[in-house]
C-alpha positions as CSV (number, residue, x, y, z in Angstrom):
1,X,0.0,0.0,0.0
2,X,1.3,3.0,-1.0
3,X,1.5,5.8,1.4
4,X,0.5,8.5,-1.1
5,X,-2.8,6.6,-2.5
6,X,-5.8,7.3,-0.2
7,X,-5.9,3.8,1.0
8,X,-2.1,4.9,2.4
9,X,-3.4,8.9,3.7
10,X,-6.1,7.1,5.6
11,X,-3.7,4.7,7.3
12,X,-1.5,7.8,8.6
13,X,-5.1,9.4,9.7
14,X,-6.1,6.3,11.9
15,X,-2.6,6.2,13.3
16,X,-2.7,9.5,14.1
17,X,-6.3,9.6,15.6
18,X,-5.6,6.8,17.2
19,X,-2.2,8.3,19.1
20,X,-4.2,11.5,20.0
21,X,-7.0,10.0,21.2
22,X,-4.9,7.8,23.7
23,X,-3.3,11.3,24.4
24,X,-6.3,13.2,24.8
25,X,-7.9,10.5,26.7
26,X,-5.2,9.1,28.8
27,X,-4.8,12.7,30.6
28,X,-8.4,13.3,30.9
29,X,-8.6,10.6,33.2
30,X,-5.6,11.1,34.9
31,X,-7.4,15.1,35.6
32,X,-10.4,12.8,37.2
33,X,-9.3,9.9,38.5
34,X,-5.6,10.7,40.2
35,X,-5.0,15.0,39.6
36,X,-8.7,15.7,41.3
37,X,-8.3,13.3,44.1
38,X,-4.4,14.2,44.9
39,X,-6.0,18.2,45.0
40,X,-8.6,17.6,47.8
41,X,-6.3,16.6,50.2
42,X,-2.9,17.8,49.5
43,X,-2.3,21.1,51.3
44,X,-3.0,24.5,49.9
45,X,0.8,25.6,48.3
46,X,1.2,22.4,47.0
47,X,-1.8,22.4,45.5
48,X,-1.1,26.3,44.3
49,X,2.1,25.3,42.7
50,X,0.9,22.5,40.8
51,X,-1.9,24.6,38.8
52,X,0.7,27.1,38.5
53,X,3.6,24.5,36.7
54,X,1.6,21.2,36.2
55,X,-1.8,21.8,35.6
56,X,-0.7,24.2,32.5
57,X,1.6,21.8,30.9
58,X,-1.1,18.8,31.3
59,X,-3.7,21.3,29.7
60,X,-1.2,22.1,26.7
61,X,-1.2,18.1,25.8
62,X,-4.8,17.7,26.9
63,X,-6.4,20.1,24.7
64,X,-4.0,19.7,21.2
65,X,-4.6,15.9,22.1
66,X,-8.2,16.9,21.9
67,X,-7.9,19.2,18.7
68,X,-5.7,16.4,17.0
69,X,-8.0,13.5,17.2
70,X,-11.0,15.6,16.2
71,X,-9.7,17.0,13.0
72,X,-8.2,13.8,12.2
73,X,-11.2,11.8,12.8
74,X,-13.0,14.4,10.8
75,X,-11.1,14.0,8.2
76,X,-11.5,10.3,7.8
77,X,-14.9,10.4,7.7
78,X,-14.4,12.4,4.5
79,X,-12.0,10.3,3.0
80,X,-14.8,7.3,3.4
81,X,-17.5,8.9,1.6
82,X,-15.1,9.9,-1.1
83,X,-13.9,6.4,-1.6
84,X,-17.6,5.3,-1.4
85,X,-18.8,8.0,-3.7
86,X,-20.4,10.3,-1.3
87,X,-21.3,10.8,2.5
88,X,-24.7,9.2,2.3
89,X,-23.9,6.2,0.4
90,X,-20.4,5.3,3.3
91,X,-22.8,6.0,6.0
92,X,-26.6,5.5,5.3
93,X,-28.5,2.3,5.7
94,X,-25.6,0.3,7.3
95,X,-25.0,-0.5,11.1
96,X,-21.1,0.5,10.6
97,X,-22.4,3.9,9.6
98,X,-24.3,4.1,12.6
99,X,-21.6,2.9,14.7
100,X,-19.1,5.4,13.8
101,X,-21.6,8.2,13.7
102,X,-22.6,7.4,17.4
103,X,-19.0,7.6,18.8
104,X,-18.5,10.4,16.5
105,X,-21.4,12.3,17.6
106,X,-20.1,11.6,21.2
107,X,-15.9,12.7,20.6
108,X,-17.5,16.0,18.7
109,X,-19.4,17.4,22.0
110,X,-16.2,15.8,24.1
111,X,-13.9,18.0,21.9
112,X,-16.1,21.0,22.3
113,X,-16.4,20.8,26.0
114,X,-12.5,20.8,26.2
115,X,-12.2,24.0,23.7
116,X,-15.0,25.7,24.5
117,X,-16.0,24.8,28.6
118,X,-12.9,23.3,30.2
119,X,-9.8,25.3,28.9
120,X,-11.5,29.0,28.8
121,X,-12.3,28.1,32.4
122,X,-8.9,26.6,33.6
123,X,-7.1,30.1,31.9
124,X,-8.9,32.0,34.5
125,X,-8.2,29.7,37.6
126,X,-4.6,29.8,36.3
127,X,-3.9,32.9,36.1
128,X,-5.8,33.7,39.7
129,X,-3.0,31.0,41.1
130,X,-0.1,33.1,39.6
131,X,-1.7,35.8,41.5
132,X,-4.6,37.7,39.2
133,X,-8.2,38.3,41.0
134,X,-11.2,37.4,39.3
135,X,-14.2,36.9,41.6
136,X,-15.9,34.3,39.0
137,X,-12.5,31.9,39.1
138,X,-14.4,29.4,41.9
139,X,-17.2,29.4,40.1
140,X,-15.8,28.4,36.5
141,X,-13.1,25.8,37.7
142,X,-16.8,24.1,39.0
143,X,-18.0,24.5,35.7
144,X,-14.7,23.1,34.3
145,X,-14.9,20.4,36.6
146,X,-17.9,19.3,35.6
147,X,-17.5,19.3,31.8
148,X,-14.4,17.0,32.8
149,X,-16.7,14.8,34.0
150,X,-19.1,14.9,31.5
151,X,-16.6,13.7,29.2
152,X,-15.2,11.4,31.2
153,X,-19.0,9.9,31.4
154,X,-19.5,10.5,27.3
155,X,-15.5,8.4,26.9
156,X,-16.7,5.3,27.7
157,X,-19.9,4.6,25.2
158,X,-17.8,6.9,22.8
159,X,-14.6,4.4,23.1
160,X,-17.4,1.4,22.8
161,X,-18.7,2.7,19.2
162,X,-15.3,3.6,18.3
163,X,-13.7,0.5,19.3
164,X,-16.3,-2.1,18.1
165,X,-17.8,-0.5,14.8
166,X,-16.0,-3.1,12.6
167,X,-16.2,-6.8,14.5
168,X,-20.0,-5.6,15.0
169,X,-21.6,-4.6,12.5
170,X,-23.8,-6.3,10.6
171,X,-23.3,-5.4,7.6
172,X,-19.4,-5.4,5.5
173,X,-18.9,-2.2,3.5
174,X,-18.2,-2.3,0.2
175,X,-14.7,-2.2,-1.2
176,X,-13.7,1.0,-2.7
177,X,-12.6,-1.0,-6.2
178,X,-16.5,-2.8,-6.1
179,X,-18.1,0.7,-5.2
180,X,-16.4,2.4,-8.3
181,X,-17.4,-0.4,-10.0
182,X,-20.8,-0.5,-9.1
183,X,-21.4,3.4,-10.2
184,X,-19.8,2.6,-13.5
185,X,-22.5,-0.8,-13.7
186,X,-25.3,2.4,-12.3
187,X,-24.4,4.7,-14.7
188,X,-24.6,2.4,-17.8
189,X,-28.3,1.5,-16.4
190,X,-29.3,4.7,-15.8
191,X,-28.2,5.9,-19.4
192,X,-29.7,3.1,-21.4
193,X,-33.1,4.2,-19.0
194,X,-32.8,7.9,-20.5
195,X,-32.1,6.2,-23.9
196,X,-36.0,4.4,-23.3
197,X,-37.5,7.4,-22.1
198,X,-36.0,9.2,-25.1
199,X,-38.1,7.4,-27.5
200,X,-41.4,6.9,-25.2
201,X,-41.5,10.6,-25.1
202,X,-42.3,10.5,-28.9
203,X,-45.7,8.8,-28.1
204,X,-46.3,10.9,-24.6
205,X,-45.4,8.1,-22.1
206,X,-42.8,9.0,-19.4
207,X,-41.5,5.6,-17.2
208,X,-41.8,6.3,-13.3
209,X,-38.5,3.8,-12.4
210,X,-37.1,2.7,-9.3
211,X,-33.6,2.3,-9.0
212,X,-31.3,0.8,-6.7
213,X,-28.4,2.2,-5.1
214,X,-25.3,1.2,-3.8
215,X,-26.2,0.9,-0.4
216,X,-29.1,-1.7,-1.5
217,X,-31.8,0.6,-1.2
218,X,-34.3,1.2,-4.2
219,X,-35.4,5.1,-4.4
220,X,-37.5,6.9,-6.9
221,X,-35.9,8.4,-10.0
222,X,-36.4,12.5,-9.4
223,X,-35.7,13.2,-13.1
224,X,-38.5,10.9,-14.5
225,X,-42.5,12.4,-13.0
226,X,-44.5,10.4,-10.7
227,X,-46.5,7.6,-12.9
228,X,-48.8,5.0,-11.4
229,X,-47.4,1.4,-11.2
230,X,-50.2,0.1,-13.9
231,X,-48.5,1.9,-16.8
232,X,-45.0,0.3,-15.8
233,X,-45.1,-2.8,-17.4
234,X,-46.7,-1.5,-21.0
235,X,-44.0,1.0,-20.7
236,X,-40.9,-1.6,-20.0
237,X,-42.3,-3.6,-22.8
238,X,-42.5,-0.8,-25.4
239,X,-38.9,0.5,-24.0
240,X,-37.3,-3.6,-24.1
241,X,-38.9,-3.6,-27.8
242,X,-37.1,-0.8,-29.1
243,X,-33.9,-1.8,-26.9
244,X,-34.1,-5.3,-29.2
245,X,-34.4,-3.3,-32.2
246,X,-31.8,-1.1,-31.7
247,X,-29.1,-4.2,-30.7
248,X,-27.7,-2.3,-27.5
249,X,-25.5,-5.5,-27.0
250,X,-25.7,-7.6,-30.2
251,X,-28.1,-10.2,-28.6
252,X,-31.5,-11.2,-29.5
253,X,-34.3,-12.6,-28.1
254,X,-35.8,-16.0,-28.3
255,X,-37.8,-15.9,-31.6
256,X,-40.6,-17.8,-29.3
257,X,-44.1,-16.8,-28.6
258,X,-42.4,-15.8,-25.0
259,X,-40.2,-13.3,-26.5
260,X,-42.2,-10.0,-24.8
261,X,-42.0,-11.8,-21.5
262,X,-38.2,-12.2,-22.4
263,X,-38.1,-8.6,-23.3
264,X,-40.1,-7.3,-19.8
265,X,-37.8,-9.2,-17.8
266,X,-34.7,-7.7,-19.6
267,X,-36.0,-4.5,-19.2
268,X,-36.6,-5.3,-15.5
269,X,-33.3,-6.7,-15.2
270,X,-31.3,-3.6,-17.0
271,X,-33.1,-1.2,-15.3
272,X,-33.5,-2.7,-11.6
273,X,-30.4,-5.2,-11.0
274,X,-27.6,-4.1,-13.2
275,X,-25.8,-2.0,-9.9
276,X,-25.1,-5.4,-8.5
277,X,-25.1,-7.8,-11.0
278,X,-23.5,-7.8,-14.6
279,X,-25.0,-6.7,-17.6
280,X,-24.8,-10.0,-18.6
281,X,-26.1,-12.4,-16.0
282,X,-23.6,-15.6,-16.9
283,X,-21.0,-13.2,-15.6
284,X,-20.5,-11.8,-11.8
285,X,-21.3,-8.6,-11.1
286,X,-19.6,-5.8,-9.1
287,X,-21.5,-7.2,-6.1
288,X,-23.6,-10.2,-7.0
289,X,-23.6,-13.2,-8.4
290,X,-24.0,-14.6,-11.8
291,X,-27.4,-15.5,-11.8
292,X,-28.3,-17.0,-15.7
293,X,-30.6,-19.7,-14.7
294,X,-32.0,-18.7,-11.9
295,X,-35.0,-21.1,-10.7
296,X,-38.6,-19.5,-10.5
297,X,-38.7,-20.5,-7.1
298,X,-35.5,-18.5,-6.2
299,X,-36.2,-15.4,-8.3
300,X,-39.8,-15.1,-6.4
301,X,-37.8,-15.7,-3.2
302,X,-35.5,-12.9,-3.7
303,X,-37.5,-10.6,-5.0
304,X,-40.4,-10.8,-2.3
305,X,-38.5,-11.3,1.0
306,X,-35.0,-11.2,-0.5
307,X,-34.7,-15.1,1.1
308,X,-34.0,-18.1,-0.8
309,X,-36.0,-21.1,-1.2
310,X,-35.5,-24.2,0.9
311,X,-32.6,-26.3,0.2
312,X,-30.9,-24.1,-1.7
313,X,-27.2,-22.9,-1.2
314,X,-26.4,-19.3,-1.8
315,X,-23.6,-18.6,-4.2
316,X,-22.3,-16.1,-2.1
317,X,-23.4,-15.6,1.8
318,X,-24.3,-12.0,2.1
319,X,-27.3,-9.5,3.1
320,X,-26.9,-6.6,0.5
321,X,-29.8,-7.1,-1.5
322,X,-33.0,-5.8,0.0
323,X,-36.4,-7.0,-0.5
324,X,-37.8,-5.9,-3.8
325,X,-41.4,-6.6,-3.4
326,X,-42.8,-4.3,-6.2
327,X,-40.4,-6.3,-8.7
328,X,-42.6,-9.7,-7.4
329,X,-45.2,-9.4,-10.3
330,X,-42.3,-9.5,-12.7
331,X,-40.8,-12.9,-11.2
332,X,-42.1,-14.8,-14.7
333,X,-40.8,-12.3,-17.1
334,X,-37.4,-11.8,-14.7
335,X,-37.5,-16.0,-15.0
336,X,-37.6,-16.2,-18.5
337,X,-34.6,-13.5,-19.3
338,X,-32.9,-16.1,-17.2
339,X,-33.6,-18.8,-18.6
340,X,-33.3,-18.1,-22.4
């Protein structure tokens, strides 16, 4: 891995979130744990000349440690969504996404305590000990005290999210490689839709599609208006038709009496599966399986609860594809592109 590739930036970003967090964290509880306990009953010089020489130093470390693991931890979060293609597609629908957003969500308001709570209070109760007055210092070193705490009591479910995104979540992410993949298989699919459109405009039909994503959720199509789901077969049919006739691939249907079903079921195919699987369902996909010859059984299966029937053994052992139960009237015609 090289260190100049992103694969090799984010490497350097987790070591060095990693090594400021342990900073950051090690010294915030040694403030609660051994520095607050040693204060309340060590006497009152010795407690003066440690926030005058100690307390300042630990604060210098405790803070940058702080500042450190945010921004580097920030930035990771970037780098994912750019490998996956956007923020939304690393994060959404996933428990990893959740996981890291929790702990997240936690070390954000643990960093802002620090800058904005804990170390403009500690200034002031600093400066009274190298002899300024300030009648409010009692009163914010309280206040800094207990937004130590605070973090002290956010560390330990933010350290748990942190710590345990990967061995539990449910769900792998996807490869950077597959994802790239996987919006080049999405973008063919979504062009050879506007290419179907094109030509159903001519006769006033518009298709209202769904199309999946990367994540494995399906979502509505904003550039095509809201049709009922009646039309959508006549219109996959008339679009498959003119698909044939143009030879997008230099294949042909079966010159059968099933060759419209054939033709609804490729346009179902194109237009609904082609993310994840290949363009050509003998071959893998970015993501799924090759799937030519496909049983009816397991086609309705996967298509109305995303299961698979009894007995059968999964080509590959994985949750990513969701249930598609608006795709289950289409099982026969899915079945018969198939099974040519």
């Amino acid at each position: 891995m090289a260190l100049a590739s992103i694969d090799g930036i984010q490497f350097l970003l987790r070591w060095v979130h990693f090594l400021s967090g342990i900073t950051w964290i090690g010294i915030l509880y040694y403030f609660n744990f051994i520095q607050g306990s040693w204060f309340k009953e060590t006497e009152a010089e010795h407690k003066k000349a440690a926030v005058q020489k100690l307390v300042p130093r630990a604060l210098w470390w405790f803070r940058w440690g702080a500042m450190f693991t945010f921004l580097s931890g920030l930035l990771m979060i970037l780098l994912e969504g750019h490998k996956a293609g956007g923020l939304i597609l690393a994060f959404e629908g996933n428990s990893w996404g959740a996981f890291i957003l929790t702990g997240a969500t936690l070390g954000t308001l643990m960093w802002a305590n620090v800058w904005f709570i804990i170390w403009p209070a500690q200034k002031v109760v600093i400066a009274v000990a190298q002899g300024a007055t300030n009648p409010d210092a009692a009163a914010l070193g309280a206040k800094a005290g207990l937004a130590s705490r605070t973090n002290t009591l956010f560390s330990i479910p933010m350290l748990y999210f942190m710590g345990c995104c990967t061995p539990l979540a449910g769900r792998r992410r996807i490869e950077p490689g597959r994802a790239r993949r996987a919006r080049r298989r999405h973008r063919c699919a979504l062009d050879q839709r506007d290419r179907w459109k094109d030509r159903t405009d001519d006769v006033g039909q518009r298709s209202d599609h769904q199309r999946p994503r990367l994540d494995g959720r399906v979502v509505r199509d904003d550039r095509s208006p809201r049709m009922s789901r009646t039309k959508l077969g006549g219109i996959e049919v008339v679009g498959s038709l003119l698909l044939l006739l143009v030879g997008c691939d230099g294949s042909s249907a079966p010159k059968t009496e099933s060759a419209e079903l054939y033709a609804r079921g490729r346009a179902v195919y194109v237009m609904n599966c082609t993310a994840c699987h290949n363009t050509d369902p003998a071959k893998p996909g970015p993501v799924g399986p090759a799937i030519l010859g496909s049983s009816l059984e397991l086609v309705r299966a996967r298509l109305s609860e995303a299961t698979y029937p009894e007995g059968y053994t999964p080509k590959r052992v994985t949750k990513q594809m969701p249930p598609l139960p608006h795709l289950a009237k289409h099982s026969e015609a899915l079945y018969a592109f198939l099974n040519p």
